[in-house]
RORO-320394 format. One record per residue: x negated, y, z negated of N, C-alpha, C, CB in turn; residue in one letter. Coordinates in steps of 0.2 Angstrom, whole numbers, plus 5000, padded with zeros to 4 digits. Glycine has a CB too. Layout:
BEGIN
XYZXYZXYZXYZA;...
This chain:
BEGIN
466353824262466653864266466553934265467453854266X;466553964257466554024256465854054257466954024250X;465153984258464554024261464654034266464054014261X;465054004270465154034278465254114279465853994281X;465854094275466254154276465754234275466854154270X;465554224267464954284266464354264270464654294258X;464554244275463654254280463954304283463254194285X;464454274286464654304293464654394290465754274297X;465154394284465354444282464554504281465854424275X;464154474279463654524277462954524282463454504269X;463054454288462354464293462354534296462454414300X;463254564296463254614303462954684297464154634309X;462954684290463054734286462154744285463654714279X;461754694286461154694285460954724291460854634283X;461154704297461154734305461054804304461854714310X;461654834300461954904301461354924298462654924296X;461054904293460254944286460054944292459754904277X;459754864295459254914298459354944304458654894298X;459754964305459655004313459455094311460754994318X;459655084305459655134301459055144298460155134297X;458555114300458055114296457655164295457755074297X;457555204301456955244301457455334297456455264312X;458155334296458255374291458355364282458755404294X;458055284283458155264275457855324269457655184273X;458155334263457755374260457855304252458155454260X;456955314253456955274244457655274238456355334240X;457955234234458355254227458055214222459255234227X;458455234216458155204210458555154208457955254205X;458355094207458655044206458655024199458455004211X;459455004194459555004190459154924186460255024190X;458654934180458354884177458954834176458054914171X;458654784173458954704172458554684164458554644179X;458854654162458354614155458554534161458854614143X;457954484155457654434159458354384160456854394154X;458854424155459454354157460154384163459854324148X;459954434165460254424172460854494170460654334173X;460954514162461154564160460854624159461454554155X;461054664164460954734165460454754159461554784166X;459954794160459554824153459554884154458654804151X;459654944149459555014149458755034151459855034141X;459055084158458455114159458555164163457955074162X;458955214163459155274167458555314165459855294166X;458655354175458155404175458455474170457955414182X;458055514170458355574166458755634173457455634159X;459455614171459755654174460355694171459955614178X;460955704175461355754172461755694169461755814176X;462055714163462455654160462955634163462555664154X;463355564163463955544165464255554158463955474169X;464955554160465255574154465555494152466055654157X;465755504145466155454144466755444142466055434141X;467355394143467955414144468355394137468155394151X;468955414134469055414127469355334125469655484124X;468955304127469355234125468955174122469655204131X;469155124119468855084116468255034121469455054113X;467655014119467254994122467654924124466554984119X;467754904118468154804120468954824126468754734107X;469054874125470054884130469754854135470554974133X;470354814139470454784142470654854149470954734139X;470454814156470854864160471354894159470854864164X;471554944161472554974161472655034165472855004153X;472955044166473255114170473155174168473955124171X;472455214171471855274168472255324174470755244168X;472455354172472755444177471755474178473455534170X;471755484186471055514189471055584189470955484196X;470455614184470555694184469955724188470655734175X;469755764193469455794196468955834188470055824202X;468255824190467655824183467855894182466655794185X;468155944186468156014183468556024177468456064188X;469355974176469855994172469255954166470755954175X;469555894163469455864155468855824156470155804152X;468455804161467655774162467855724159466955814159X;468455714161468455624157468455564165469455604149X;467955534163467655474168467755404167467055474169X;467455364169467555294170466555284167467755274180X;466755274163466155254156466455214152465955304152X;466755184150467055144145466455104141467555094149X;466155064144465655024141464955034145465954954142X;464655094141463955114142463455074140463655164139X;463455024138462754964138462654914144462954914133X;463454924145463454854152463554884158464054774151X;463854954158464154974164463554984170464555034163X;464054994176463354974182463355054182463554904191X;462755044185462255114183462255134191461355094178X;462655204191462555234199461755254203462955314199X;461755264208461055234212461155334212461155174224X;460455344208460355424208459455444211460555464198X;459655504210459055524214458555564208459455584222X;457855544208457555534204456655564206457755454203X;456255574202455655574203455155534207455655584200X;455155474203455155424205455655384208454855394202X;455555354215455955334219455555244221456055394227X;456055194221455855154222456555104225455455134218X;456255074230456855044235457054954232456555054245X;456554914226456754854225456154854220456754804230X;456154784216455954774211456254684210456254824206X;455454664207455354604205455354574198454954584208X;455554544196455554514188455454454188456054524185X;454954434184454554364182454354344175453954364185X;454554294175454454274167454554204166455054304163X;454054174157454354114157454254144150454054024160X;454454084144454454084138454553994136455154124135X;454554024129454553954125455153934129454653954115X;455953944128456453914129456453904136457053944127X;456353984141456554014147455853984150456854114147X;456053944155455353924160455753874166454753864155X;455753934173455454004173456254054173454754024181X;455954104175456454154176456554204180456454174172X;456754204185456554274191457154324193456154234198X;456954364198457354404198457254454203457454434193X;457654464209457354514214457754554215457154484221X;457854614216458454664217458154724223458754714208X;458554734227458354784233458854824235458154744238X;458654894238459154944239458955004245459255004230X;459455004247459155044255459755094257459054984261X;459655144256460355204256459855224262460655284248X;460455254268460455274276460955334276460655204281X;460855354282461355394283462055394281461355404289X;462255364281463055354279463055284277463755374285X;462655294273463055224270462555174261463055164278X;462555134260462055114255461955034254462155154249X;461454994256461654934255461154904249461754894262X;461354854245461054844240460954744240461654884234X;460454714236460554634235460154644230460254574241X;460754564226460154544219460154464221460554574209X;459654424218459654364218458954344211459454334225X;459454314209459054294203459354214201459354354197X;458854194195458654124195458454114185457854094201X;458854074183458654054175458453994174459254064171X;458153974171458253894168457853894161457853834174X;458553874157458553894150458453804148459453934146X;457853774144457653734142458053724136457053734141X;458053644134458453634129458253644121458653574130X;458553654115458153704109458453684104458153784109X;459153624106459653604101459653514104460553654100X;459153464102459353404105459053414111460253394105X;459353344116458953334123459453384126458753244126X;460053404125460653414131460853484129461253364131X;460353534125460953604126460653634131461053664120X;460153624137459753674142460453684145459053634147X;460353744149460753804154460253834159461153884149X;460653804164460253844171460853864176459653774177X;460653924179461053954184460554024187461853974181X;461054014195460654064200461354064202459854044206X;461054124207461554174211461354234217461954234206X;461654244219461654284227462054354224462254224235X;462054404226462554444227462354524230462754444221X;462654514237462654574240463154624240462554564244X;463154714241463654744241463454804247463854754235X;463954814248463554884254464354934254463354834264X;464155024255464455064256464555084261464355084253X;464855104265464855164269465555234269464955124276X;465255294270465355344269465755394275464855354267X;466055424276466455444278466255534278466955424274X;465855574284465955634282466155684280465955634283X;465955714274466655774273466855824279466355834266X;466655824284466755874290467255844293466155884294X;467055774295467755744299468355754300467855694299X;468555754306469155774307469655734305469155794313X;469755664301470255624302469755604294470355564310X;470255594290470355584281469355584280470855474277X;469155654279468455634280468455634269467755704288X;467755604269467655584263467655524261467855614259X;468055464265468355404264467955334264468855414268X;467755294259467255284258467455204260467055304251X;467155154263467255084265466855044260467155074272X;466954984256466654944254466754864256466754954248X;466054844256466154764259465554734254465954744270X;465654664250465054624247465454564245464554674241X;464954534243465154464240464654454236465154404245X;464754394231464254344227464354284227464254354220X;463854244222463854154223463654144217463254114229X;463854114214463554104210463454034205463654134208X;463053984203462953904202462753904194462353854207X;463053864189463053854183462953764183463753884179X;462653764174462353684174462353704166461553644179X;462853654163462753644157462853594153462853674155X;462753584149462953484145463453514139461953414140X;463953484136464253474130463853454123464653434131X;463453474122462853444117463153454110462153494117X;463453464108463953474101464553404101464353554102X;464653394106465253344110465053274106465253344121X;465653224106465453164105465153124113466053134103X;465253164117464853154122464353194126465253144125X;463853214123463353254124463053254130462953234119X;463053194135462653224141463053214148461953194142X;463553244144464253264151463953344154465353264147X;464053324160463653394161464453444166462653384169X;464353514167464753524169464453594173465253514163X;464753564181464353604186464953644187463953554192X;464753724189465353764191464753794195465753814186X;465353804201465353844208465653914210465653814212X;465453964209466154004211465654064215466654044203X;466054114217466054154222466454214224466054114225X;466554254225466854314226466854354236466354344220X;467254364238467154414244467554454242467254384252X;467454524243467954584243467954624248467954614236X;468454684247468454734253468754784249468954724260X;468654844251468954894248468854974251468754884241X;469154994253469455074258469755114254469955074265X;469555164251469855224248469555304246470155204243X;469955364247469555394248469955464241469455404257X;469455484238469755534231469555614233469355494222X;469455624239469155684240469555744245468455664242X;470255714248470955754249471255784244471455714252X;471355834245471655884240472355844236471855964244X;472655854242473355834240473555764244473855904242X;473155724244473555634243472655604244474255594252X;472755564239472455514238472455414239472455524232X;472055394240472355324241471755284241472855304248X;471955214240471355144239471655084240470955144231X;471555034244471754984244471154924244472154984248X;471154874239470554834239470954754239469954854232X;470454724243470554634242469954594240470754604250X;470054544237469554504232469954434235469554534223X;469354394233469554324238468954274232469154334250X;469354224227468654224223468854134224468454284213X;468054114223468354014223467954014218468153944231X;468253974214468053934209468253854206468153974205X;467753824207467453734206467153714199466753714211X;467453674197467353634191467153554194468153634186X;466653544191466453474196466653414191465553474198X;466553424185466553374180467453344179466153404173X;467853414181468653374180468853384186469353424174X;468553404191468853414199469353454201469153364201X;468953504198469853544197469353604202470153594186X;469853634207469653714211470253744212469353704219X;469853804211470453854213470253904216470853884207X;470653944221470454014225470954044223470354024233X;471054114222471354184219471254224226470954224212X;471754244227471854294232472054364227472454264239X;471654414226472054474224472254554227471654494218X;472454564230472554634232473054684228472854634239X;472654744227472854804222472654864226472354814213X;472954924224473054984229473355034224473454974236X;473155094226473555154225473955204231473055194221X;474255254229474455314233474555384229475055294238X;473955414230474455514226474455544230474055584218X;475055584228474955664233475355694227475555664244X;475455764227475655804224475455864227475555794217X;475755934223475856014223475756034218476356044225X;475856084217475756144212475856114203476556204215X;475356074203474956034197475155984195474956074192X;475855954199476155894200476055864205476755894200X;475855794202475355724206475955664206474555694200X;476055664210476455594211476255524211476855594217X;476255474211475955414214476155334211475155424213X;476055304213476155224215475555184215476355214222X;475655134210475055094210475455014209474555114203X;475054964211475254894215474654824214475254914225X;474754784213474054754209474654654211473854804195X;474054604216474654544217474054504216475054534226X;474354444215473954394215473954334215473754404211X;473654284221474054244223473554174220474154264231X;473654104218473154064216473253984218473254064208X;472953944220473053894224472453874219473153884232X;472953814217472653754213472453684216473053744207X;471753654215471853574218471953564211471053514223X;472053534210472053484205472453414202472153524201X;472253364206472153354212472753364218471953304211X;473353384215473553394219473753484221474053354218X;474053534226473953584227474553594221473953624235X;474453664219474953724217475053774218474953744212X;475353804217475353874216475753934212475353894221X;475253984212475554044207475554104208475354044201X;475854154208475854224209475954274203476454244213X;475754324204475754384198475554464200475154354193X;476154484200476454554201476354604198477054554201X;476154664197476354724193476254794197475954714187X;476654824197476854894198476854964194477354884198X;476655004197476755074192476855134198475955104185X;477355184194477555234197477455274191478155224200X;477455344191477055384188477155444192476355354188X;476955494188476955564188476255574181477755604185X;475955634185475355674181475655754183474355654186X;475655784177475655874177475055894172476455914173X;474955944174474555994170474856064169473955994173X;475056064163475556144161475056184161475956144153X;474656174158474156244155473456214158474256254144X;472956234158472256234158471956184154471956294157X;472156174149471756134145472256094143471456154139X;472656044145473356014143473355974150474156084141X;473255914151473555864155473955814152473155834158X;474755784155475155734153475155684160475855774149X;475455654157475755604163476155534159474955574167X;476355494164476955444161477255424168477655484155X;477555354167477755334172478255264170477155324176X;478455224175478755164173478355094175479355154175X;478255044170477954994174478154914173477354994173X;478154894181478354824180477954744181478854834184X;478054694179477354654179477554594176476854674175X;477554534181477754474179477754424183478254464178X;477854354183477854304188478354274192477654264185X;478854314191479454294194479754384197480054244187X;480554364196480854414200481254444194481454384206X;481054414188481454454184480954494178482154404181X;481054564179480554584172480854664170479454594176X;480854664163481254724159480654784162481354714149X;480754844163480354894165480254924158480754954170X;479554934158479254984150478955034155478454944143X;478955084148478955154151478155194147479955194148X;477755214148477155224148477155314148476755174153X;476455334144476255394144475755424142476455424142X;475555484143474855494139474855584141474055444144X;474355604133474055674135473655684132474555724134X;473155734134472455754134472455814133472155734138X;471955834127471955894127471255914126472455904123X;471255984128470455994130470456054121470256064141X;470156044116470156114113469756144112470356114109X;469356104114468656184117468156144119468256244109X;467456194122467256164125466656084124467156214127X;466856054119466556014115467155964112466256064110X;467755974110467955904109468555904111467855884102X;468855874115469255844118469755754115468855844124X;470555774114470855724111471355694116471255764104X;471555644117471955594121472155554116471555554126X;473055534117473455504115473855464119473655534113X;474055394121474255374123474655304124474055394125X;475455284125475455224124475355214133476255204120X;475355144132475255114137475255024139474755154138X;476055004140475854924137475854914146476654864129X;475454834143475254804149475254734150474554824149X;475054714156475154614157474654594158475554564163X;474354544159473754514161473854434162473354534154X;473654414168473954364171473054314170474354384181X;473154264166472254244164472554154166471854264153X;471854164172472054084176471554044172471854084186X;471453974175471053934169470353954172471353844168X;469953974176469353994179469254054174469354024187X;469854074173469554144166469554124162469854214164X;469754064158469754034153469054004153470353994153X;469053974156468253914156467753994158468153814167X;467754024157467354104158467154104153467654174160X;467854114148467854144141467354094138468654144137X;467854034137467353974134467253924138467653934128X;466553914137466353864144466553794142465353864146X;466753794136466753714134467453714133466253694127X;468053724136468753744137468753634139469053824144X;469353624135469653574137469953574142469853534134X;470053564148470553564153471253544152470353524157X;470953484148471653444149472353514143471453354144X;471953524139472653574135472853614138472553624128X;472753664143472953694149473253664155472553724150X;473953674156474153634163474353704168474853574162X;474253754165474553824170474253864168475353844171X;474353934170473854004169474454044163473654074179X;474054084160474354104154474654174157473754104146X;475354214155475454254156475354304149475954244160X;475254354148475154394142475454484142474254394142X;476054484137476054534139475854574132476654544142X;475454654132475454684127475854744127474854684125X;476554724124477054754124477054844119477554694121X;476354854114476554904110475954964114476554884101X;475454924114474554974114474855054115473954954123X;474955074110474555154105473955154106474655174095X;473655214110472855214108472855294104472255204116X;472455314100472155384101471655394100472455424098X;471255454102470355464103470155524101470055454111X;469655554099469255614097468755604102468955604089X;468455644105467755664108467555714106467655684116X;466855684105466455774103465655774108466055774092X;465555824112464855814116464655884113464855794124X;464055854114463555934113463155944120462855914105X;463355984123462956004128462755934133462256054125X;462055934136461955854140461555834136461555834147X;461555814126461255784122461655714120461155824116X;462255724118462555674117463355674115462155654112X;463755614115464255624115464655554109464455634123X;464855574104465355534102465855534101465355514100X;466455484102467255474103467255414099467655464110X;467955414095467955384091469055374090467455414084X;469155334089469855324088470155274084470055324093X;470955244085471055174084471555154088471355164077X;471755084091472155074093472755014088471755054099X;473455034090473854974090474054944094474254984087X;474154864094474554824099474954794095474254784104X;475254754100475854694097475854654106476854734092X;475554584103475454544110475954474112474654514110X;476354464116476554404117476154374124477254424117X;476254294119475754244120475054264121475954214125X;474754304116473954324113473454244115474054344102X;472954234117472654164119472054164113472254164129X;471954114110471454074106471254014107471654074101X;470754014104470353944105470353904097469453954109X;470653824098470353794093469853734095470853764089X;469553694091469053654089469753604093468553654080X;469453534096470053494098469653434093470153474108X;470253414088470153374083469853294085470753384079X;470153264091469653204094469453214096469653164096X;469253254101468553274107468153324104468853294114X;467853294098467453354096466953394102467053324092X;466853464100466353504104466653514111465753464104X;467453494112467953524117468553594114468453454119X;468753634118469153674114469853674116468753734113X;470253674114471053674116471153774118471553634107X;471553784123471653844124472553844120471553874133X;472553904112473453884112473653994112473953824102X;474353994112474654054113474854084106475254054117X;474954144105475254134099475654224102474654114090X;476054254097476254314094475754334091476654314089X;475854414094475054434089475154504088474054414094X;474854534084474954594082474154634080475654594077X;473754674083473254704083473154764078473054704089X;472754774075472554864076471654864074472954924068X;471654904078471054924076470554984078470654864076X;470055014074469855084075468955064079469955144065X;468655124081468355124086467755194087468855114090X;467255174086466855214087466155224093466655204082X;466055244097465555234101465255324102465755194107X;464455274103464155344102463355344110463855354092X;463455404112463055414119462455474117463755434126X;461655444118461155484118460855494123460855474115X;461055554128460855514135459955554136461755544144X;459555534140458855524142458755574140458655504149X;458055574136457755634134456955624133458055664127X;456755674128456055654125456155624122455755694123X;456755604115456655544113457155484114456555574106X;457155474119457255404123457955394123456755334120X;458455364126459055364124459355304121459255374128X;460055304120460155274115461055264115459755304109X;461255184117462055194116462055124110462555164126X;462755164108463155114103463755114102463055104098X;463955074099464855064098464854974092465355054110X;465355044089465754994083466454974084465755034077X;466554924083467454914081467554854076467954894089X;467854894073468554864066469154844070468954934059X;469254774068469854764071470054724065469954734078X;470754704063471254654062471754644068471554674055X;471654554068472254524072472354474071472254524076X;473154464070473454414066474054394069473554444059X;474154314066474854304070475554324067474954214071X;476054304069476654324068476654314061477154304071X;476354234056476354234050475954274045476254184050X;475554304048475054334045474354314045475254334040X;474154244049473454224048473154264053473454134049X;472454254055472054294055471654254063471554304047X;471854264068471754234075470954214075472054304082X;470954134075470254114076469754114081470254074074X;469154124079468454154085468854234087468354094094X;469054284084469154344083468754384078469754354082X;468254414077467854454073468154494072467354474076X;468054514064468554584061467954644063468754594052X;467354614062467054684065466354654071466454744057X;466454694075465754724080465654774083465654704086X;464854744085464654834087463754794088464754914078X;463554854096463254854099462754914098463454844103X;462154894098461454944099460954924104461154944094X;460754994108460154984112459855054113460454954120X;459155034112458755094111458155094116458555104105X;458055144120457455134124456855204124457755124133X;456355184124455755244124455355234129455255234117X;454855274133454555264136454055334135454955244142X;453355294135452955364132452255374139452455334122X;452155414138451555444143451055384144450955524138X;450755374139450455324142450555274143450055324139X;451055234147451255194151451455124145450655184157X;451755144137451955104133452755134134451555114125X;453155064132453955074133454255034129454255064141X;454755044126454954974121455954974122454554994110X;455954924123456854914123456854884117457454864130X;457554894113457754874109458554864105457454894108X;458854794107459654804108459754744101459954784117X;460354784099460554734092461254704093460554774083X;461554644091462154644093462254604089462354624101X;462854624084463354604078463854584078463354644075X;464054514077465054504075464954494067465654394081X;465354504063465454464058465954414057465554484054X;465854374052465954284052466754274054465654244043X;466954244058467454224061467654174059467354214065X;468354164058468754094055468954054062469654114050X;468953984064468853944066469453914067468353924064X;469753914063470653884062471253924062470753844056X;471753924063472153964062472453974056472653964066X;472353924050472553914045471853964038472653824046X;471453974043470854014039470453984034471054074036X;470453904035470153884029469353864032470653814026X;468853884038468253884036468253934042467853814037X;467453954043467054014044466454014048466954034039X;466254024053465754044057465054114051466154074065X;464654084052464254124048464354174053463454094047X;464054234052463954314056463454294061463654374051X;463454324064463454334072462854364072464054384075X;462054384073461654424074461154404078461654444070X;461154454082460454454087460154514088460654434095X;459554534087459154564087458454554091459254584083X;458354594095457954584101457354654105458554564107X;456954634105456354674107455954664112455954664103X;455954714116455554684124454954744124456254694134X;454354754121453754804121453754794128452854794117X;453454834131452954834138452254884139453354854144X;452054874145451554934146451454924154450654924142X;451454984157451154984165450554984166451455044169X;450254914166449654914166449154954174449454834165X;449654954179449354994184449955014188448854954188X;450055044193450555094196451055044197450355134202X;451555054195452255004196452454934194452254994203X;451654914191451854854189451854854182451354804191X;452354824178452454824170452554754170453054874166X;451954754163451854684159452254674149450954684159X;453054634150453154654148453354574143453454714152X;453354594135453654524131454154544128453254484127X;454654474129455054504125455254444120455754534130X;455654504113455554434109456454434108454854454100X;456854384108457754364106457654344100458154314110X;458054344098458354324089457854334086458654234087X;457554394085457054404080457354364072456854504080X;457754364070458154354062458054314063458754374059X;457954244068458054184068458654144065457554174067X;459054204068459754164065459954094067460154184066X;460654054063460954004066461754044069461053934061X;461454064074461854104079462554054082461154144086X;463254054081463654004082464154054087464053974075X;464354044092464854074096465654044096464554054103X;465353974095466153924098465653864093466353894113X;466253844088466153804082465453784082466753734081X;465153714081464253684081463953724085464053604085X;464153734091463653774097463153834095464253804102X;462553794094462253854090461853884098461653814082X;461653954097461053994102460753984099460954054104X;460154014103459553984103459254014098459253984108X;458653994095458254024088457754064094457853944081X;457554104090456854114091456554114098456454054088X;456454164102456154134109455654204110456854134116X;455254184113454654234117454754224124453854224115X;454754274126454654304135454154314139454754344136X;453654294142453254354144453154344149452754374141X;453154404155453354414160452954484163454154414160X;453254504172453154564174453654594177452754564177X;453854644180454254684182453754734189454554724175X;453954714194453554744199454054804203453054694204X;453854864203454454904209454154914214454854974207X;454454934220454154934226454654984230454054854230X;
């Protein structure tokens, strides 16, 4: 049903491009690595800024400052964030990606982009199929669909002009076996899918607003389990004389087969005030509320920022929050989630989260922020090993109490190539004191990219956990976590790059979720064509 739905939804939006066709102007469309995650490849433009918070935070209630006041943005996570459609020397409107390897055979990837007069529409579809590297049953294959399209709103218009409309969807199909399991070639097929909407416009002086809907299905084929999430969230500001009022609203509605229907709801609210006393001084605070029923205690939230000169900038702020995680986000987290230990969606609240941050930028070279956060979480979610079903994992709750400090650092495009990373130290532990298993005390991410005259270019990204306890009781240990990865290329002729890439150079026994080992060793080699 739900491809129905995204046909109807996007035939007329492909209609719209091209009627529009003969004012299309070329864009530059943001790179991919061969597994379907975004790769660093931005053109050299004016820097996006990044905003003072930890890479791993979870989403939460971020006050929106117009880029003249504190240039603090929506950057949180510079490796994976999706990379805006800018305007570039080179201009190209799609791109193809082709590949097989030792493991990966084959692998592809198409992505296309078409900005018109008022508006921009965009498709990716891409295809994996990961060969087995542990035994006959640890292969992984999945493809996907996903379209999105913008339209725009004149700033001249006489009625809320600037006000921006969004319509897209995705699909997406997963296939994997339990290969660690006492039952090794149980396979487990997922279905899911996404349609959203979203109208809002941030460019009225004095009131703001956004209201978006999300419609997502998700199919488990091996326990028979489906579910669809209805979510709708919105805002409203208006204010005067440097006081911003506003109202923020976040629902969420869940119908469960399993095999029989359910259902569940989940609410949260904020009301809020933003001032700015002085020129380099923004505060704000509000009350907020969030739960599954009718009854929930109001906490009370705040934050300030301070500019102290033109280079580094400090933010402080509590801010506790809920988080409503259904069992689709669970089988997300871990794909090898037993069903059966979960019979309802987990509510979470993190009743303390202190954060505080340092920025330092130098001109449009580079920018780092660094800080620590505290929490204290009721019903915190972990995973254990399920002691008879081996190679299944039980989802349980506990009390939890967090801290941990935070580094990330931003080198944005130059002559010598750019370059993001981020570190984090954490401890988190239960109410007794044990140490919350498959929680890493440290990570941290690297990615480096060059591109030289003579048409040589080399990505290079490292991704670190250290060794994780497995039990709650901390009596064994996941070796450390490491992947390091190398993709050379060269543009052997105008637009086409020929490119190999190499994963787990260290050839580690790389462990995510207890036996489950990744994969050793793999070579790539492939092309990349834009058009």
């Amino acid at each position: 049903m739900i491809k129905k739905i995204l046909m109807l939804i996007l035939i007329p939006v492909a209609l719209t491009a091209q009627e529009h066709k003969q004012n299309q102007q070329s864009v530059e469309l943001p790179e991919f690595v061969i597994t379907g995650v975004e790769r660093i490849s931005l053109p050299a433009v004016s820097k996006p800024k990044a905003e003072l918070i930890s890479t791993l935070s979870n989403e939460f209630f971020k006050p929106q400052y117009s880029p003249e006041e504190l240039q603090i943005t929506e950057l949180s996570n510079p490796i994976r964030k999706d990379i805006t459609f800018v305007n570039n020397v080179k201009k190209y409107n799609g791109r193809l990606t082709l590949g097989a390897g030792i493991y990966t055979m084959p692998m592809g990837e198409l992505v296309y982009g078409n900005n018109f007069d008022s508006g921009l529409l965009t498709g990716r579809l891409w295809g994996l199929n990961q060969m087995s590297y542990e035994g006959d049953n640890s292969g992984y294959n999945t493809s996907g669909i996903e379209l999105k399209s913008s339209f725009f709103k004149s700033h001249s218009s006489g009625f809320l002009p600037g006000t921006k409309l969004t319509l897209g969807g995705d699909y997406l199909r997963e296939a994997y076996r339990f290969f660690k399991s006492v039952q090794p070639d149980i396979q487990r097929d997922i279905y899911k899918g996404n349609i959203n909407f979203g109208l809002d416009n941030l460019s009225i002086e004095n009131f703001k607003f956004g209201a978006f809907i999300n419609e997502r299905f998700f199919e488990a084929k091996d326990i028979a389990f489906t579910e669809n999430t209805f979510n709708a969230k919105g805002f409203i500001e208006t204010g005067f004389n440097g006081y911003t009022f506003g109202f923020k609203t976040n629902y969420i509605n869940q119908n469960i087969q399993n095999p029989v229907s359910l259902y569940f709801g989940f609410w949260e609210n904020s009301i809020y005030i933003k001032l700015k006393p002085f020129d380099d001084i923004q505060a704000g605070g509000g009350i907020y509320l969030a739960g599954t029923g009718s009854d929930k205690t109001p906490l009370f939230f705040g934050n300030v920022i301070i500019k102290i000169n033109d280079k580094l900038s400090f933010l402080v702020e509590m801010n506790p929050c809920s988080e409503f995680t259904t069992i689709a986000d669970l089988i997300h987290i871990n794909r090898y989630l037993n069903k059966d230990s979960v019979q309802k969606n987990i509510f979470t609240d993190n009743k303390l989260n202190i954060k505080a941050a340092l920025k330092y930028e130098y001109e449009t070279y580079f920018e780092i922020d660094g800080g620590f956060r505290v929490a204290e979480f009721n019903n915190f979610i972990y995973f254990t090993e399920n002691t008879v079903q081996e190679g299944r994992f039980d989802v349980k709750t506990t009390s939890a109490k967090r801290f941990s400090g935070f580094v990330n650092l931003l080198f944005h495009p130059g002559p010598y190539g750019i370059f993001y990373g981020n570190l984090e130290i954490q401890n988190i532990k239960d109410k007794d004191g044990w140490i919350i298993p498959y929680n890493s005390n440290i990570h941290s991410s690297l990615s480096y990219e060059l591109n030289f005259k003579s048409g040589l270019n080399i990505l290079s990204s490292f991704e670190f956990y250290s060794s994780a306890y497995t039990d709650l009781t901390n009596t064994h240990k996941l070796n450390a976590y490491a992947d390091l990865r190398l993709r050379p290329g060269y543009e052997a002729m105008k637009n086409l790059n020929i490119f190999t890439e190499f994963s787990n150079i260290l050839n580690q026994e790389n462990c995510k979720w207890g036996s489950y080992k990744e994969k050793r060793r793999d070579v790539v080699i492939g092309i990349d064509y834009k058009f």
